[in-house]
Residue, then its C-alpha position, 0 to 999 in steps of 0.5 A: x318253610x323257608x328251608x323247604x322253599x330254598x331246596x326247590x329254588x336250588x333245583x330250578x333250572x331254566x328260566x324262572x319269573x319272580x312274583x312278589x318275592x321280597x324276602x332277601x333269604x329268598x331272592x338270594x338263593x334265587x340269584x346264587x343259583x347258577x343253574x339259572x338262565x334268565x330271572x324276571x320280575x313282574x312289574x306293575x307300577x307301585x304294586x310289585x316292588x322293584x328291589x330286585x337287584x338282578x332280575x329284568x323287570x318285565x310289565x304286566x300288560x306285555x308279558x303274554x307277549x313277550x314271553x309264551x311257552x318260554x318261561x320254565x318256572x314261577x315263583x310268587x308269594x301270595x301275600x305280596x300280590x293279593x290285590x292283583x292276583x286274579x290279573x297273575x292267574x290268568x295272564x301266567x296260564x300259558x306262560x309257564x312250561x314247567x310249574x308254578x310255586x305260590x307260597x306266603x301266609x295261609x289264608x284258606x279261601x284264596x288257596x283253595x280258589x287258586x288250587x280250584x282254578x288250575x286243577x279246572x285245566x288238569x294241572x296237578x296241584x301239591x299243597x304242603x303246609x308248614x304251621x301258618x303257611x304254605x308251598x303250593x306246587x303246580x305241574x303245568x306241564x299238560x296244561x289244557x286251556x279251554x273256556x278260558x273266556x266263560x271261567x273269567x266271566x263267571x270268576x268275576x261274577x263270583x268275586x262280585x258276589x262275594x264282594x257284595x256279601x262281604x259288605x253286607x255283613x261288615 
């Protein structure tokens, strides 16, 4: 998986968003790739790290601000964000211009609401697994972002949902 990751961050250009990413084989590549204009960690207090040596480290709550439409590609491991990855998905919706990589270990559930989530706005999704984990590549370049609103609401609900089932059969 790595191999393959490291072909796709070779061919990014522009300007790219790191979310999450805490492999050094990885966040090497990314700064070692000099077709790359600007490199941009989220940063949210203590829930995304801060050991990114070159990347400016932007907050969640002022990145629809700062950044929209003017973000080419992002880059974010699942793992490294699980309590927060609802947050990334919906404040990342209009941000990106080109496409969005997540990858990590393969949990079946949160891969296929994330992939559930984007194919709703008519983005295609291209999911490659390698063993336990997993590249999932989505072309947000025709993205449609209509009823963002009623999808929350109804996201939310179906979290609690399935919170309260969770602690039902624990």
């Amino acid at each position: 998986m790595n191999e393959e990751l490291n072909k796709i961050i070779k061919n990014i250009k522009g300007t790219l968003l790191i979310v999450g990413v805490n492999n050094s084989y990885i966040l090497d590549t990314i700064y070692k790739n000099k077709k790359l204009d600007g490199i941009y960690s989220l940063d949210r207090a203590k829930l995304f790290n801060k050991n990114e040596k070159n990347a400016i480290p932007v907050k969640l709550k002022k990145i629809k601000k700062e950044f929209k439409n003017n973000l080419d590609y992002m880059l974010c491991d699942v793992n490294g964000i699980n309590i927060d990855l609802r947050k990334v998905l919906y404040n990342t919706y209009k941000l990106i211009d080109k496409k969005i990589i997540y990858y990590g270990m393969y949990d079946e559930y949160d891969v296929d609401r994330i992939v559930r989530k984007y194919k709703r706005f008519g983005c295609v999704c291209n999911k490659k697994m390698y063993g336990d984990n997993f590249i999932l590549s989505i072309d947000v370049h025709n993205i449609k972002v209509t009823k963002l609103f009623l999808y929350k609401i109804s996201d939310t609900f179906i979290d609690i949902i399935e919170g309260i089932g969770n602690l039902l059969v624990s």
